[in-house]
Residue frames as a rotation matrix with the C-alpha (Angstrom) as fourth column:
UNK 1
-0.611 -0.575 0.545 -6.43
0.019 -0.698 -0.716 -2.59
0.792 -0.427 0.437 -39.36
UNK 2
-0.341 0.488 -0.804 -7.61
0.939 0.223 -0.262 -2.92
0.051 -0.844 -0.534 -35.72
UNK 3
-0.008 0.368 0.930 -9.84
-0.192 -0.913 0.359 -0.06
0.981 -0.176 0.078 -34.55
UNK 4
-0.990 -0.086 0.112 -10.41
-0.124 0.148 -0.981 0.78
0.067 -0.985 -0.157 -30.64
UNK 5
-0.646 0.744 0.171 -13.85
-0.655 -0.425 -0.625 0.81
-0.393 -0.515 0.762 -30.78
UNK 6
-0.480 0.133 0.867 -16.12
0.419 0.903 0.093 -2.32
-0.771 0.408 -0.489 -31.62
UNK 7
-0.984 0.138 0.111 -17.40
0.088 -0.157 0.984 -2.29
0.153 0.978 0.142 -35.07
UNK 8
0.025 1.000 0.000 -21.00
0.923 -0.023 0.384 -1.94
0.384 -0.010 -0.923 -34.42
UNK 9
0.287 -0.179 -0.941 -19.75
0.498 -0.811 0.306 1.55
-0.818 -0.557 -0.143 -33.22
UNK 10
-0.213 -0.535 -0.818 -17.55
-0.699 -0.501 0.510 2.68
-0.683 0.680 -0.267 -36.25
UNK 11
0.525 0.424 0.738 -18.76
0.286 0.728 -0.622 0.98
-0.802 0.538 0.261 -38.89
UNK 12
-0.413 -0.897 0.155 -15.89
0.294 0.030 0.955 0.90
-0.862 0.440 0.252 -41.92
UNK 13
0.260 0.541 -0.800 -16.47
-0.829 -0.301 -0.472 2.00
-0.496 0.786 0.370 -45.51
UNK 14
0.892 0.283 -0.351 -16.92
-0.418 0.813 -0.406 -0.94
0.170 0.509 0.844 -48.20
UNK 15
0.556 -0.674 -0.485 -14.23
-0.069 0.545 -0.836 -2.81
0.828 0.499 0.256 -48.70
UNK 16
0.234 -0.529 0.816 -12.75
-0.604 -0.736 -0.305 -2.20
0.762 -0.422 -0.492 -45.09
UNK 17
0.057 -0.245 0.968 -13.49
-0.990 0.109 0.086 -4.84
-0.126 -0.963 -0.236 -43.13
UNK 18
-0.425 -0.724 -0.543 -11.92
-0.775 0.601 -0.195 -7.74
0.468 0.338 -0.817 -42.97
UNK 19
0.104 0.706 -0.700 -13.01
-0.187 0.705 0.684 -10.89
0.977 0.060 0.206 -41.59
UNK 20
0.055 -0.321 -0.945 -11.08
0.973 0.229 -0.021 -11.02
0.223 -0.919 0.325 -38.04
UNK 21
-0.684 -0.245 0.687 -11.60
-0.215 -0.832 -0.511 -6.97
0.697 -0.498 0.517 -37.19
UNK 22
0.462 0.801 0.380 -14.11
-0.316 -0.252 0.915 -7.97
0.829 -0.543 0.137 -34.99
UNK 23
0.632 -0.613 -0.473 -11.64
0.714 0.698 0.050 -10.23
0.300 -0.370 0.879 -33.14
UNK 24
-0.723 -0.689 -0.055 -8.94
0.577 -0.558 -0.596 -7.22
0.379 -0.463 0.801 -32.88
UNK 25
0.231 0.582 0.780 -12.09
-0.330 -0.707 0.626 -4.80
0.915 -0.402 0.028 -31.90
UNK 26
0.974 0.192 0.121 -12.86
-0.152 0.156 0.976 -6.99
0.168 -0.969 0.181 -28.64
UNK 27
0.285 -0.809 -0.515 -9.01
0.913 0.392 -0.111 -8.12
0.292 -0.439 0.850 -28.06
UNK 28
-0.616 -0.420 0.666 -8.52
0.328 -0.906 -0.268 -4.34
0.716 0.053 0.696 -27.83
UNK 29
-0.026 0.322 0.946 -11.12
-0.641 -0.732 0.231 -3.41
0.767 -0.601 0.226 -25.81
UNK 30
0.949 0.316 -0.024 -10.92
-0.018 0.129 0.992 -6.27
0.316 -0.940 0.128 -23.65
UNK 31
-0.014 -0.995 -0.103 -7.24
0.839 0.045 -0.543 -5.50
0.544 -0.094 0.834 -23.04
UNK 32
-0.546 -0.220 0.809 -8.29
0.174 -0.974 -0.147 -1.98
0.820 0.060 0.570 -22.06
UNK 33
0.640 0.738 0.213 -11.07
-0.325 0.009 0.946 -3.41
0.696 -0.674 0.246 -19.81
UNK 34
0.514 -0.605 -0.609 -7.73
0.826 0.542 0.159 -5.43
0.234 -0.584 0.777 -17.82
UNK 35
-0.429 -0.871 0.242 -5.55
0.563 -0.467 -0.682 -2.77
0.706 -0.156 0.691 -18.01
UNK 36
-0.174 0.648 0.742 -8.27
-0.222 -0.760 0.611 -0.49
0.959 -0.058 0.276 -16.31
UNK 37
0.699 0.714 0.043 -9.13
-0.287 0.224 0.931 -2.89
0.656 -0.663 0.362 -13.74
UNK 38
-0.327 -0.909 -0.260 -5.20
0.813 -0.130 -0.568 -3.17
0.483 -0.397 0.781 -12.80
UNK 39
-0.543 -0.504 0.672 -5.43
0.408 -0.857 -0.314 0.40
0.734 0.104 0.671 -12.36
UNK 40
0.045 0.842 0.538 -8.20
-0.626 -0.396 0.672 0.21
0.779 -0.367 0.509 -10.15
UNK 41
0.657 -0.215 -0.722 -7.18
0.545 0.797 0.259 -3.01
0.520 -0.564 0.641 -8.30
UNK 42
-0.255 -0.932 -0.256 -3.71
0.819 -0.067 -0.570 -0.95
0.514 -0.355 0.781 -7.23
UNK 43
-0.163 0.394 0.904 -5.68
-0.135 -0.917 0.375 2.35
0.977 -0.061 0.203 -6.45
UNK 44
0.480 0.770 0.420 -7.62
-0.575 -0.086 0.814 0.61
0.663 -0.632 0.401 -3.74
UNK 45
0.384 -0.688 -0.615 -4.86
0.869 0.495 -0.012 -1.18
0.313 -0.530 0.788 -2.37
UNK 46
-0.555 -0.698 0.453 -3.04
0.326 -0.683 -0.653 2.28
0.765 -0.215 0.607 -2.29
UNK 47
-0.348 0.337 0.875 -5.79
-0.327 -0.918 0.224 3.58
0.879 -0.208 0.430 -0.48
UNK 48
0.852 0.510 -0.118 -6.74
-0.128 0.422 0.898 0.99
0.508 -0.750 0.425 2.02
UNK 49
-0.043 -0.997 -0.066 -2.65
0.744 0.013 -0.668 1.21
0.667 -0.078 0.741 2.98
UNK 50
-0.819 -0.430 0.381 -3.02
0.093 -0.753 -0.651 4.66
0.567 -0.498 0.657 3.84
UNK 51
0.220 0.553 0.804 -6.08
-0.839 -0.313 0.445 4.95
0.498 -0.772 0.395 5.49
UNK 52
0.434 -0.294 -0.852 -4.91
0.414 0.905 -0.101 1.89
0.801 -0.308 0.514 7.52
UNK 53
-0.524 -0.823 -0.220 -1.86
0.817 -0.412 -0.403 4.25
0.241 -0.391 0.888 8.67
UNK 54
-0.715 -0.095 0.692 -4.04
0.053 -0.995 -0.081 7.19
0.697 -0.021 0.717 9.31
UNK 55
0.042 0.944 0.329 -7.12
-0.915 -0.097 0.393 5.71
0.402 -0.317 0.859 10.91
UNK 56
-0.702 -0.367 -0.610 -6.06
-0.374 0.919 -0.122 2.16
0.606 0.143 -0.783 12.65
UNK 57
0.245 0.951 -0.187 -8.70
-0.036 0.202 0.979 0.38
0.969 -0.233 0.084 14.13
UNK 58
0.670 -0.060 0.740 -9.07
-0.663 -0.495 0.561 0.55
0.333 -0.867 -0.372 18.21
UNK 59
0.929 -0.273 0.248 -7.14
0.049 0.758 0.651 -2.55
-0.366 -0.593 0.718 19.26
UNK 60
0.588 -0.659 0.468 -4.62
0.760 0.254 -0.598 -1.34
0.276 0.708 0.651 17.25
UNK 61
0.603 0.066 0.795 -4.57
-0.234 -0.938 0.256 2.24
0.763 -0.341 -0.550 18.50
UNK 62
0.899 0.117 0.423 -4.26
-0.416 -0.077 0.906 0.93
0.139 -0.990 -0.021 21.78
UNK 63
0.884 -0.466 -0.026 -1.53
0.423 0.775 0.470 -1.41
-0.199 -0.427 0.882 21.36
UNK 64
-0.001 -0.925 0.381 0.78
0.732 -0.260 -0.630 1.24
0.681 0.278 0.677 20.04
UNK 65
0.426 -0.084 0.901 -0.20
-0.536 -0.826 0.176 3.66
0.729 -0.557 -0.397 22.89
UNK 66
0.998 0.013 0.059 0.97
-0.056 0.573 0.818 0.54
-0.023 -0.820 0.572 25.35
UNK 67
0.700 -0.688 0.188 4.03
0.659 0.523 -0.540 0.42
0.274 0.503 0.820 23.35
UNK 68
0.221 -0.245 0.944 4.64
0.145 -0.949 -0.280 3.89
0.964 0.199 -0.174 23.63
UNK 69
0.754 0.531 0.385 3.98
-0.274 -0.279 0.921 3.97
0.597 -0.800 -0.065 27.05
UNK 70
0.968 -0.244 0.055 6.23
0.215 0.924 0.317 1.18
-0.128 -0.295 0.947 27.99
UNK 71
-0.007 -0.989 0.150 9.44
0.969 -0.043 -0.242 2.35
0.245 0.143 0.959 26.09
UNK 72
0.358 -0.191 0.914 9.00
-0.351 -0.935 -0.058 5.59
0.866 -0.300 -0.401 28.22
UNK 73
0.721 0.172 0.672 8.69
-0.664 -0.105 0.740 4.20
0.197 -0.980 0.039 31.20
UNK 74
0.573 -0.812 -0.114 12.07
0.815 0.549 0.186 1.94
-0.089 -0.199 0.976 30.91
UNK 75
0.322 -0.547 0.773 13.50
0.570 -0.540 -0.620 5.23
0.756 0.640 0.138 29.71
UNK 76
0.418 0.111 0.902 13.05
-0.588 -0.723 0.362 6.89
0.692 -0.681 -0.237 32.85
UNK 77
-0.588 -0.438 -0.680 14.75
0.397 0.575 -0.715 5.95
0.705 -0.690 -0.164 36.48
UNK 78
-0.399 0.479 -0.782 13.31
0.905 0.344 -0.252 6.08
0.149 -0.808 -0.571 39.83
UNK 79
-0.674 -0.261 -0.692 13.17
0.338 -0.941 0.026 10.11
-0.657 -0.216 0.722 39.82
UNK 80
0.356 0.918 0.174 11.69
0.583 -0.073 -0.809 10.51
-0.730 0.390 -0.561 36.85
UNK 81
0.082 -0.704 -0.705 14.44
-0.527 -0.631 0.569 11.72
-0.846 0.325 -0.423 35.13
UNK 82
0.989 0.029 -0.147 15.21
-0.121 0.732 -0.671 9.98
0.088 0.681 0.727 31.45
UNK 83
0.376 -0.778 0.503 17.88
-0.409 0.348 0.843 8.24
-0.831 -0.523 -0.188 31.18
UNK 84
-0.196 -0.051 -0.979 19.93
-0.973 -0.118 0.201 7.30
-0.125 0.992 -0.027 28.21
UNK 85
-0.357 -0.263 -0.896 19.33
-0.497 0.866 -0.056 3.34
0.791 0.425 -0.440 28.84
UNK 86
0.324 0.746 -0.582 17.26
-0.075 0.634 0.770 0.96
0.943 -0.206 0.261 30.52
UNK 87
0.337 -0.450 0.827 17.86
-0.906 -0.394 0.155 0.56
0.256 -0.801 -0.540 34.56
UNK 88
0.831 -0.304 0.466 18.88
0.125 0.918 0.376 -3.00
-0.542 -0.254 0.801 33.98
UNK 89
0.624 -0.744 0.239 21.65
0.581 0.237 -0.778 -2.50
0.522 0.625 0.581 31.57
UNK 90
0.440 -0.830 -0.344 25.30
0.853 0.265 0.450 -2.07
-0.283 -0.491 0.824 32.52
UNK 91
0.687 0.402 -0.605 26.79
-0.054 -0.803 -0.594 0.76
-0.725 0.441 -0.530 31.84
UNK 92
0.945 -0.211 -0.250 28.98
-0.217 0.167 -0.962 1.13
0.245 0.963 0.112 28.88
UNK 93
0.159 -0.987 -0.003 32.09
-0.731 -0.116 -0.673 1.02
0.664 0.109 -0.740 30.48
UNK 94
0.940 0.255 -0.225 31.08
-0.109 0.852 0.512 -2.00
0.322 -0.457 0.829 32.34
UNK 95
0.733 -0.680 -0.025 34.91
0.602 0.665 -0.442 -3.81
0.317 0.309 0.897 31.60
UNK 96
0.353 -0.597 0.720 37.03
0.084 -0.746 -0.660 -1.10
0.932 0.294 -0.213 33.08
UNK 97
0.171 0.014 0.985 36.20
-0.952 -0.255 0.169 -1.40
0.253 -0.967 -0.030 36.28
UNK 98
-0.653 -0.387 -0.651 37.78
-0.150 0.909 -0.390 -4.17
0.742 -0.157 -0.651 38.07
């Protein structure tokens, strides 16, 4: 009968141990050492994601404030009014008019 804990830890009463528990000891704990380090491998992925998205580095920063910046300033016409659509595009009813 496997145990979780290696046999030099829990040490069986007479007749208990068998010739391969040491074998299920470590396959158990090193299964538990993998599963762990999954759990830790995905953690720090999760977390270098979000702080990514909360904290982006400057050249990053910057290139979405250009972005930003940019799809205002098509938004707008000569006035400074917004506008629902770029001052190059046609308007929707383009084809109506002859």
């Amino acid at each position: 009968m496997p145990t979780a804990f290696a046999v030099f830890l829990q040490r069986p009463q007479a007749g208990a141990h068998a010739v391969d528990t040491a074998a299920m000891d470590w396959f158990v704990l090193f299964t538990l050492c993998t599963l762990f380090f999954l759990i830790g491998c995905l953690a720090t992925a999760a977390w270098h994601i979000w702080r990514r998205t909360t904290r982006p580095r400057p050249h990053e920063q910057l290139l979405k404030e250009l972005a930003e910046t940019d799809a205002d300033t098509l938004l707008r016409d000569d006035h400074g009014r917004e506008t629902r659509s770029a001052s190059w595009e046609k308007p929707s009813d383009w084809w109506r008019n002859p």
